[in-house]
Structure formats: structure tokens, C-alpha cells
C-alpha positions in Angstrom: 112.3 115.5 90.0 109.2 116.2 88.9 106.2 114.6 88.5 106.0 110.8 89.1 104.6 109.9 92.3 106.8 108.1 94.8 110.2 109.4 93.1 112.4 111.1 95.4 112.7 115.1 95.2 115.7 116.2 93.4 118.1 118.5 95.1 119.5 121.7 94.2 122.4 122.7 95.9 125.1 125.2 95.4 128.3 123.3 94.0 130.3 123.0 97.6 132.7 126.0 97.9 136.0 126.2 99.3 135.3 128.1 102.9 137.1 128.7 106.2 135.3 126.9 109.0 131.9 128.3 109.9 131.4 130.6 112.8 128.4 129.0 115.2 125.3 131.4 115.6 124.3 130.5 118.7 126.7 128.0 120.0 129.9 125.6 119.3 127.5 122.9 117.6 124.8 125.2 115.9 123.0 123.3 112.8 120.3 124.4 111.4 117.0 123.2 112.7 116.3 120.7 109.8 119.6 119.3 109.8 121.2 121.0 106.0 124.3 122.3 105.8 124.1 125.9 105.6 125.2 126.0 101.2 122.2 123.0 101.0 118.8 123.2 99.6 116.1 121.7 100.6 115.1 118.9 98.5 112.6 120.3 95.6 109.6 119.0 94.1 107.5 119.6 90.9 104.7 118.3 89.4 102.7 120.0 86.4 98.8 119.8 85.5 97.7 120.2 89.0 94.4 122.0 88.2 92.7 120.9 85.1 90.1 123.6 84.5 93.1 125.8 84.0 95.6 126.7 80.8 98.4 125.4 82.7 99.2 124.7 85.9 102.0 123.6 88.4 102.3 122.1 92.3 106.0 122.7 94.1 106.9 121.0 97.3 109.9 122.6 99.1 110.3 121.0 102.7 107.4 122.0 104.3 106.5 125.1 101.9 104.1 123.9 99.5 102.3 125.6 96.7 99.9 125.5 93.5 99.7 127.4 90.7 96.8 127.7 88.3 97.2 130.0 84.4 94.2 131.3 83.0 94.6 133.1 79.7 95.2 134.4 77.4 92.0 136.2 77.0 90.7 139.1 76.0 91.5 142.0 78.2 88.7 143.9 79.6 91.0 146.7 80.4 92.6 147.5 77.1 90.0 149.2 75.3 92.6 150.5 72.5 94.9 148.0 70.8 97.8 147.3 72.6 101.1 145.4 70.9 101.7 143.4 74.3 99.9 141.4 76.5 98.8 142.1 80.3 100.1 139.7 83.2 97.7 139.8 86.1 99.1 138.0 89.1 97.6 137.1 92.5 99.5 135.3 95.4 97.2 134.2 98.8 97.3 132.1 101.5 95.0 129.7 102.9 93.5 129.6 106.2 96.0 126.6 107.4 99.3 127.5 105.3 100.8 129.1 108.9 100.6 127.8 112.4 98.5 130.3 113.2 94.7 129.4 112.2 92.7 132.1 110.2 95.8 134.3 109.0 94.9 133.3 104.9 94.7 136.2 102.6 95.7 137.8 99.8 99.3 139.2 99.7 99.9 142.4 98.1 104.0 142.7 98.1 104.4 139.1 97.1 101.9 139.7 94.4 103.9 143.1 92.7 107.1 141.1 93.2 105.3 137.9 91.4 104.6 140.2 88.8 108.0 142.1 88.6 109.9 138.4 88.7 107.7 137.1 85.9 107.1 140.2 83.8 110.5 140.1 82.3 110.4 136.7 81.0 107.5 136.8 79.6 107.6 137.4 76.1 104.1 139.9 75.7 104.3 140.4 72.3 102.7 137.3 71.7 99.6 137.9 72.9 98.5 141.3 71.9 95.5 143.0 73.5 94.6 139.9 75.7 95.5 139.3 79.4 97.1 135.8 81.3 96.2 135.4 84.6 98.5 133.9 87.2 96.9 132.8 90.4 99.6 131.4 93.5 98.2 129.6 96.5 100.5 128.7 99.4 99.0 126.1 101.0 101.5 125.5 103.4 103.6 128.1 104.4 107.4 126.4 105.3 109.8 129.4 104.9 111.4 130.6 101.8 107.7 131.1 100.0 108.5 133.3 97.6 110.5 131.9 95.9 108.9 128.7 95.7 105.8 130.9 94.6 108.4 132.7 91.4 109.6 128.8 90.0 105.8 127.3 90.2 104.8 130.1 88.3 107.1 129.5 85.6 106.3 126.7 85.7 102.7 126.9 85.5 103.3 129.4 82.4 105.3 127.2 80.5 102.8 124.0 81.2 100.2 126.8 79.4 101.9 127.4 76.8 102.7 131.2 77.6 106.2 132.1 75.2 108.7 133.3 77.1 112.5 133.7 77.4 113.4 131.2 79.4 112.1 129.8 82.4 112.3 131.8 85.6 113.9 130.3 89.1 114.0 131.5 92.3 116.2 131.2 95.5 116.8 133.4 98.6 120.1 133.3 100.8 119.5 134.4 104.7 122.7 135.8 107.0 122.4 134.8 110.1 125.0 136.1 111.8 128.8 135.7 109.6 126.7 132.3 108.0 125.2 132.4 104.9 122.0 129.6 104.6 120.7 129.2 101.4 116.8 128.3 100.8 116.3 129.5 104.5 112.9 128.2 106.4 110.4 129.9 108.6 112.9 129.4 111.6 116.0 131.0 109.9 113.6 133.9 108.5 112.3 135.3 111.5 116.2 135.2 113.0 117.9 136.4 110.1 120.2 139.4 110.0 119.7 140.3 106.3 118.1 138.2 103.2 119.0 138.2 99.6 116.9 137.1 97.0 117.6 136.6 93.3 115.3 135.4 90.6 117.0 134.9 87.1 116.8 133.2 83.4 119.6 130.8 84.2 120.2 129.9 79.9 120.0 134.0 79.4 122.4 134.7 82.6 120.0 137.5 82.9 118.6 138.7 86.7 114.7 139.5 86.6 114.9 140.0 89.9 117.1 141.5 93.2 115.8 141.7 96.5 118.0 142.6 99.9 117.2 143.4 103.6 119.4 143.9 106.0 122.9 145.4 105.7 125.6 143.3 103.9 129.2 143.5 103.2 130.5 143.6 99.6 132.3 140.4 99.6 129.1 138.9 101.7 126.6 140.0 98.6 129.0 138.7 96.1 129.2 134.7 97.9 125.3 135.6 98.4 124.8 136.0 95.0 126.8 133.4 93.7 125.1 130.8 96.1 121.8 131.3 94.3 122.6 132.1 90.7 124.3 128.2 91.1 121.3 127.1 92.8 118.8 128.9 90.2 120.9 126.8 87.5 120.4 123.7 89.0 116.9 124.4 90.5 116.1 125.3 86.7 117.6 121.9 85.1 114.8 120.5 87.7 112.0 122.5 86.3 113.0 121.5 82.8 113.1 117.7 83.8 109.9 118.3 85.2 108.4 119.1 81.9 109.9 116.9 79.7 108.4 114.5 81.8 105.0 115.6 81.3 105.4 116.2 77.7 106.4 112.4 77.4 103.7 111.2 79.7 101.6 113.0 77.3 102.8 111.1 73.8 102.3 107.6 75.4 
């Protein structure tokens, strides 16, 4: 749920599917290390005007995966010298020092920041701020599994809390194959054991996909239950983000 301390985070799970019983990765028993069914998320929390120097901002809190985001912008842009009809979206993801368990590893990433950008880009509606540029900066300040696309939703998130137009708000989630299972919202654990990932990042009111990323090698009718997993969970992670704001806008009012 979003932002009021002590409340417990909502979940956004999959609607439970119909499914032949689940082969066992590494033995008769297997669970998964924090105890979710493999189709479950983890439970997910939001919370918006974390930094107040900036436009708009956002704190999410999947698990053990937590992260900030701060919106700067719109301002002028240095780089368009010659009128432009659409905006610039300058985005920056990074670590800190202590996100991982291993100390002194915080820095900038590059291929979460182009994927930030492609995820968000599309949503975005530029035309409504000509010649001027929003900044979008991510910190993951503790890094849980699944960080990108924790990183995607705060963003929107963060965008929308500015007051950025767009589309429709953007969610995130990623689906990890471990074997013939399928684990949605996968952490660090799953990742680094993982056969093949599939991530998707859509407008869940437009039904529209900003975003497709796979690794590995996947079956058709694999990709398709992948798929389906998170455009369900985007739907309902998205119903989340929206609680979160009307929430703030009404905290606002009183």
C-alpha cells in the first residue's frame, strides 16, 4: 500500500493458474528460499515525496530490494541549442556502497540506465515539455534481487508525484526459469541460479508493452505463461502504485 507508515505492504500476485504439479529444482521439497510460492510476489511497498528538494520523488520496498527515486525537471536543456518539439529524459541508475553484500561494489550502472530510459521513454508524453530536459535519478540502496524492475515502477512513480504527463503509469516485473519452474519477482538467490529471465514493463490501462527483455533459451508455450505471469502482476502491481498516489494527493488536501 503505499505510504502510511506501519500499514502492511500490499501484494501483487499473479491470479493463481490452473497448473500440473511443479517439478522440484533441486530436490522432492524444493521451496524457494524466502518461503513464496513460485506464481507469488513479494510483498510491495510505495511511498511518494521521499526527497523534498526534488520535483517529485518516490521510495519502493520490495523484500529486501529497496530503492529511491528523485525527478528533477523540467528545465531548460543545455543540449538543445535549436528548438526541439519534445522534451529530453535523462536517466541515471547507481548503487551505493552497501546495496550488495559485498562492501565498496556502489556505482553507476550503464545497462540499467539505457533500459530505465527505454522503459520510461515511451510513456512519457515529451511533447509537453518542449526544449527542456527531466532528469530521473535511481538509487538502489539495497540490492535484494529483481532491481530493475523495482527501479522501472519507482520511477514512474517518482514522474507522476512531479507532475511529468504521461500515458499511463509504467510497472515492472521479471519472471526467472529455474529449471521447468517459472518464479515470478525472482531474488538475488533465484537470479544467480536461473536458467533464463523474462522481463516485461508495460502501461497496464493502455495494454501496451514499453518494454521486453529475455535471457536464456525458452520454449514457446514457456514465454507465453511467462508473459502472462507478469502482464497480471504489472496490473495489479499498477492498481498499487495508483493507491499509492491517491493517498498522497489526499494527505495533501487535509
Amino acid at each position: 500500500m503505499a505510504g502510511k507508515a506501519g500499514s502492511a505492504p500490499a501484494t501483487y500476485s499473479p491470479s493463481p493458474t490452473t497448473q500440473k504439479k511443479k517439478t522440484s529444482l533441486f530436490q522432492e521439497d524444493w521451496v524457494r528460499p524466502d518461503g513464496r510460492g513460485f506464481h507469488q510476489c513479494r510483498p510491495a511497498f510505495f511511498r511518494t515525496g521521499a526527497v523534498n528538494a526534488a520535483s517529485g520523488s518516490a521510495y519502493a520496498e520490495f523484500g529486501n530490494t529497496k530503492v529511491i527515486v528523485a525527478v528533477f525537471g523540467p528545465r531548460e536543456s543545455k543540449k538543445a541549442m535549436m528548438y526541439s518539439d519534445i522534451g529530453r529524459l535523462n536517466c541515471n541508475v547507481s548503487y551505493t556502497t552497501f546495496a550488495s553484500p559485498v562492501r565498496g561494489q556502489g556505482s553507476d550502472h550503464k545497462e540499467y540506465t539505457a533500459m530505465l530510459h527505454k522503459a520510461l521513454e515511451g510513456a512519457i508524453i515529451l511533447e509537453s515539455f518542449p526544449k527542456t530536459t527531466v532528469d530521473v535519478f535511481a538509487l538502489v540502496l539495497e540490492s535484494g534481487g529483481g532491481d530493475l524492475p523495482v527501479v522501472i515502477s519507482c520511477a514512474s512513480l517518482a514522474l507522476a508525484d512531479a507532475g511529468i504527463m504521461m500515458y499511463d503509469l509504467v510497472a515492472s516485473v521479471s519472471v526467472s526459469c529455474l529449471s521447468k519452474n517459472l518464479v515470478i519477482d525472482p531474488i538475488f538467490e533465484e537470479e544467480n541460479s536461473q536458467d533464463g529471465s523474462l522481463m516485461i514493463t508495460c502501461m497496464p490501462s493502455r495494454y501496451e508493452i514499453t518494454q521486453l527483455t529475455v535471457t536464456g533459451e525458452w520454449s514457446t508455450p514457456k514465454i507465453n505463461e511467462g508473459m502472462q505471469l507478469c502482464l497480471d502482476a504489472c496490473a495489479k502491481l499498477a492498481k498499487i502504485m495508483r493507491s499509492c498516489l491517491k493517498e498522497a494527493a489526499s494527505d495533501s488536501q487535509e
